[in-house]
C-alpha positions in Angstrom: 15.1 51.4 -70.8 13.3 48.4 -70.2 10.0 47.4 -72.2 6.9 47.3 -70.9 5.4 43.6 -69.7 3.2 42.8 -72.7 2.5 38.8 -73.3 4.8 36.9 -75.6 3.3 35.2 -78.7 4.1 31.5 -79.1 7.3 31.9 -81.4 8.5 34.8 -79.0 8.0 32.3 -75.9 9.7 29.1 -78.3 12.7 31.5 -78.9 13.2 32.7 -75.7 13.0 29.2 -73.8 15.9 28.1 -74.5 19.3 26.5 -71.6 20.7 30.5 -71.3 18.9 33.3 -71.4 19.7 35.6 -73.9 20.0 39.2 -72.0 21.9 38.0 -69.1 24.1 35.0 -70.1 22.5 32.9 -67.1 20.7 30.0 -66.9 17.4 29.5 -67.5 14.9 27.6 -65.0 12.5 29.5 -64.0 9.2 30.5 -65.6 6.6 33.4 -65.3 3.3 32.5 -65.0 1.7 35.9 -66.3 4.0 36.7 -69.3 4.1 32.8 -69.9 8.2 33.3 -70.7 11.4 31.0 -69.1 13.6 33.8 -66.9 16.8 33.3 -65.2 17.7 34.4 -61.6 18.4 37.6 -62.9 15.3 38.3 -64.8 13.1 37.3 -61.8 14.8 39.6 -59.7 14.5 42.9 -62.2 11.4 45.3 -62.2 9.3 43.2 -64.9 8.9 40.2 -63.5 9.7 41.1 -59.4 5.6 41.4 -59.0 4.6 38.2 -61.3 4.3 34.9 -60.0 7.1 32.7 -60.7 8.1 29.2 -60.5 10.3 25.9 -61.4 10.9 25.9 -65.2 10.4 21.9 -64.5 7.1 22.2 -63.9 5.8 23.8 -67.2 7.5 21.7 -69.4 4.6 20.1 -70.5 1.6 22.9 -70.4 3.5 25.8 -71.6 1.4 27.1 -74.2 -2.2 26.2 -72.2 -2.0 30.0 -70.9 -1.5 31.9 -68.0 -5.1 31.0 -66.2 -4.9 27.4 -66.5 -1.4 27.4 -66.2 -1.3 29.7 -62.5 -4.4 27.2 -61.7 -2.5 23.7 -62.4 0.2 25.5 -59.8 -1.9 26.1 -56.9 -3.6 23.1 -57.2 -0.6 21.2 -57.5 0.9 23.1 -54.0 -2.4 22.5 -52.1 -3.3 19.4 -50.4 -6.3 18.5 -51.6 -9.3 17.8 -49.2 -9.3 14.5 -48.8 -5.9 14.7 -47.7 -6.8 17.2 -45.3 -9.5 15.2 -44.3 -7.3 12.1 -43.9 -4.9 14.3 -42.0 -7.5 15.4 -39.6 -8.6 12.0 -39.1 -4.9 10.5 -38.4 -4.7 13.5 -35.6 -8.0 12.9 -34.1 -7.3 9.1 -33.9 -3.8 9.8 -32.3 -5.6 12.0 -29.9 -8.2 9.4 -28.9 -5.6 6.6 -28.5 -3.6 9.0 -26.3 -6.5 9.5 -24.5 -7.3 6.2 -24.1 -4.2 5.4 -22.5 -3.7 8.6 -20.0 -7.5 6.6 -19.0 -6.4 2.9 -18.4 -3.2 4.1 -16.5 -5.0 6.5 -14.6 -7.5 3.1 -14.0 -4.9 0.4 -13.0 -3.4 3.7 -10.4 -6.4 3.8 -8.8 -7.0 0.1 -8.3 -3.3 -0.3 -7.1 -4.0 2.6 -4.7 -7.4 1.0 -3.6 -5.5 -2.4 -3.4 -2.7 -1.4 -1.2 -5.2 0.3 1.2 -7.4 -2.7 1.9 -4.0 -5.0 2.8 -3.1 -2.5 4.9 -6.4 -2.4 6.8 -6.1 -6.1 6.9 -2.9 -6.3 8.0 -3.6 -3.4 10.6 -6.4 -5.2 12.1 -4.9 -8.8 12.4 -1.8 -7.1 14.0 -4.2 -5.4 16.5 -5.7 -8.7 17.2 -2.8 -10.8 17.6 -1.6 -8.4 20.3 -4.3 -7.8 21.8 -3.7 -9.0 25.9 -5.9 -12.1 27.2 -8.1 -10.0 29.3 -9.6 -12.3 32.3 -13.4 -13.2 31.9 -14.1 -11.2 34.6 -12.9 -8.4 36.6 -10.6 -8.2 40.0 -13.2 -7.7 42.0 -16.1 -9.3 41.3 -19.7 -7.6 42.1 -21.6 -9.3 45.2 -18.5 -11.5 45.7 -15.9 -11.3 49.1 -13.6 -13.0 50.9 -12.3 -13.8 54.2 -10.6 -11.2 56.1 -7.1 -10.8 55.7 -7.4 -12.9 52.3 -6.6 -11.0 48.6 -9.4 -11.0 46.2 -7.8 -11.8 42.3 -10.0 -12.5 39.5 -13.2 -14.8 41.1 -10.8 -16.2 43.8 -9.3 -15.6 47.0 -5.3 -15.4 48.1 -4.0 -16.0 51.4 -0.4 -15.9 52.5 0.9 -18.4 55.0 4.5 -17.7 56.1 4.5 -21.1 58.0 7.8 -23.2 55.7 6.8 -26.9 55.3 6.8 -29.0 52.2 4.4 -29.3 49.4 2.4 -31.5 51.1 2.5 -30.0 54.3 1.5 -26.6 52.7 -1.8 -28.6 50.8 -2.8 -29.9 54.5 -2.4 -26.6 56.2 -4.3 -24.7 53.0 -7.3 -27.2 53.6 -7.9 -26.7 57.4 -8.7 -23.1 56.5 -11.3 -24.8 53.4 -8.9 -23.7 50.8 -5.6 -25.7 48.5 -2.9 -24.7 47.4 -3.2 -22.0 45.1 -4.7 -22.4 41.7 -3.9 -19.6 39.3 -5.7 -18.6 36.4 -3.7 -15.4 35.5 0.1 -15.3 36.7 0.2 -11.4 35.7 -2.4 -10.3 37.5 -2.0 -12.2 40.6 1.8 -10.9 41.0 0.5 -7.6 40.5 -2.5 -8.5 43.4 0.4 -9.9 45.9 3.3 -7.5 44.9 2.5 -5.8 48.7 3.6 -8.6 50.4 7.5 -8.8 49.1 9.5 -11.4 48.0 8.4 -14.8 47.2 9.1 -18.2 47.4 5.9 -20.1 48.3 4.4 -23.1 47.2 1.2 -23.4 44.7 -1.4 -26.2 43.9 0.8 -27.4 40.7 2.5 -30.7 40.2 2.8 -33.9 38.1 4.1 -37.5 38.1 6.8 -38.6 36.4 7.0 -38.2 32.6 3.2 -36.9 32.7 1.7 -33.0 32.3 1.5 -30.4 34.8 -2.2 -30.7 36.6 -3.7 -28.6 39.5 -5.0 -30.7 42.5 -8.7 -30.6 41.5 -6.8 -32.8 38.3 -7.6 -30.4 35.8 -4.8 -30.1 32.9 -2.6 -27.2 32.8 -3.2 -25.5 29.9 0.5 -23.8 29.6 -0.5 -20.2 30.0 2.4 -19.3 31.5 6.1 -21.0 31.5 7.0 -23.7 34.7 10.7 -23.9 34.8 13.0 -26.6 36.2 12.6 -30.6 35.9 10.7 -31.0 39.7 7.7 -32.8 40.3 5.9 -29.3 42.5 5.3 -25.7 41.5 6.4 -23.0 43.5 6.4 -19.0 42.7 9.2 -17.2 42.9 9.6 -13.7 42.8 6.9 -13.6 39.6 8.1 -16.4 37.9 6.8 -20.2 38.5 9.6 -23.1 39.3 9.3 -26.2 40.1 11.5 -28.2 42.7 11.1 -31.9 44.4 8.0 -31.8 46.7 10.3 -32.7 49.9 11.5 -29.2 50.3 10.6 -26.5 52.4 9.0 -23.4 51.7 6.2 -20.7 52.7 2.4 -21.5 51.5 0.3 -19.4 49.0 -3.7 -20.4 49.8 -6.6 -20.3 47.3 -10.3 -20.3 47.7 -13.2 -19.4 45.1 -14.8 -16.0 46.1 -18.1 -16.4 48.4 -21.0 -14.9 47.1 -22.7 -12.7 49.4 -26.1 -14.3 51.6 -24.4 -17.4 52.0 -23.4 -18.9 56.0 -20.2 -18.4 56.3 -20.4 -14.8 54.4 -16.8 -13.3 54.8 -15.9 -14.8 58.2 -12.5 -14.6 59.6 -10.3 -17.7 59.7 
């Protein structure tokens, strides 16, 4: 039967700390802290000792006779962090936390100004497409209020279209055109006045257009065309064909297209017949 736990006087404790222990033919490195003795494996693990607190032999190599208060005291000490070190700990983690803050912030920042910044381009962009295509509109409208023309003529824009199916050259057509107080036609919008004379079928008539050799394209009032719509072929007159104006030498035959500006209503000659 074992003894009963009882603390070791200095000479017992000397004896017993020696490389092997003595009872169980093991080594010895570990030490109890209540009985103040060196145990091996074995001892720690019987019914003595199995409720003490027990550690490294190491680390009582140098207080083993300060007692068991002091000695359990220096242990706990030395396995606690002290609080500065906790306190240095903390501080580490809270400064980690408010740099990784900081950073979730400025990357949420520079996404929100890319965002913004791809938005506004695209407005931009949106509205200078929009303008580029939007269509030349004419400064007025087809018909234009207290404005007519001659019977049988087509109202366009501000002027008035008449249709002569007499064939004659370009010169011939201007003459015929001006005994009814009208030229050969001016156009200010090509689109609209296809659209205007569409009714009367094919075409192949001549218009107020033409130029001398190596020089622009004028009307007959010698006003400079301004290009807003393409004249094919190398001729010195303008004709309209079928929606598209050509141009051909002036000597050839071909139906006359008539223009007049629009009359205002109250003058003499308000919308008289020709």
């Amino acid at each position: 039967m074992e003894d009963s736990p009882r603390l070791r006087t200095a000479e017992e404790t000397e004896l017993s700390a020696e490389d092997v222990c003595e009872k169980h033919g093991e080594d010895v490195h570990l030490f109890c802290v209540e009985e103040q003795i060196p145990l091996c494996t074995v001892c720690r693990e019987s019914g003595a000792h199995k409720s003490h607190t027990v550690i490294p032999q190491e680390q009582t190599a140098s207080t083993r006779n300060q007692g068991t208060g002091s000695q359990l005291l220096r242990w706990k000490e030395d396995s606690q962090p002290t609080a500065s070190e906790n306190s240095n700990a903390t501080s580490g983690s809270q400064g980690k936390g408010a740099q990784s803050n900081s950073r979730v912030q400025n990357s949420i920042t520079w996404i929100v100004l890319i965002v913004f910044t791809i938005q506004i381009v695209g407005l931009i962009t949106t509205v200078f497409v929009f303008t580029m295509a939007k269509p030349n509109l004419p400064s007025s409208s087809s018909i234009i209020a207290g404005a007519c023309c001659p019977h049988g003529w087509i109202m366009n824009q501000e002027s008035c279209f008449h249709v002569l199916d007499l064939e004659g050259t370009w010169e011939a057509g201007q003459r015929n055109c001006s005994s009814l107080g009208a030229s050969l036609a001016v156009i200010d919008n090509l689109e609209k006045l296809n659209s205007a004379v569409s009714h009367k079928g094919s075409f192949n008539h001549w218009v107020g257009l033409l130029r001398e050799p190596g020089e622009s394209w004028k009307w007959l009032d010698g006003t400079t065309f301004n290009n807003h719509f393409e004249v094919e072929g190398e001729g010195q007159c303008a004709y309209l064909n079928n929606g598209v104006v050509s141009s051909t030498s002036c000597s050839i035959e071909k139906k006359w297209l008539c223009s007049q500006r629009a009359k205002q209503e109250g003058s003499h000659d308000h919308c008289k017949g020709t």
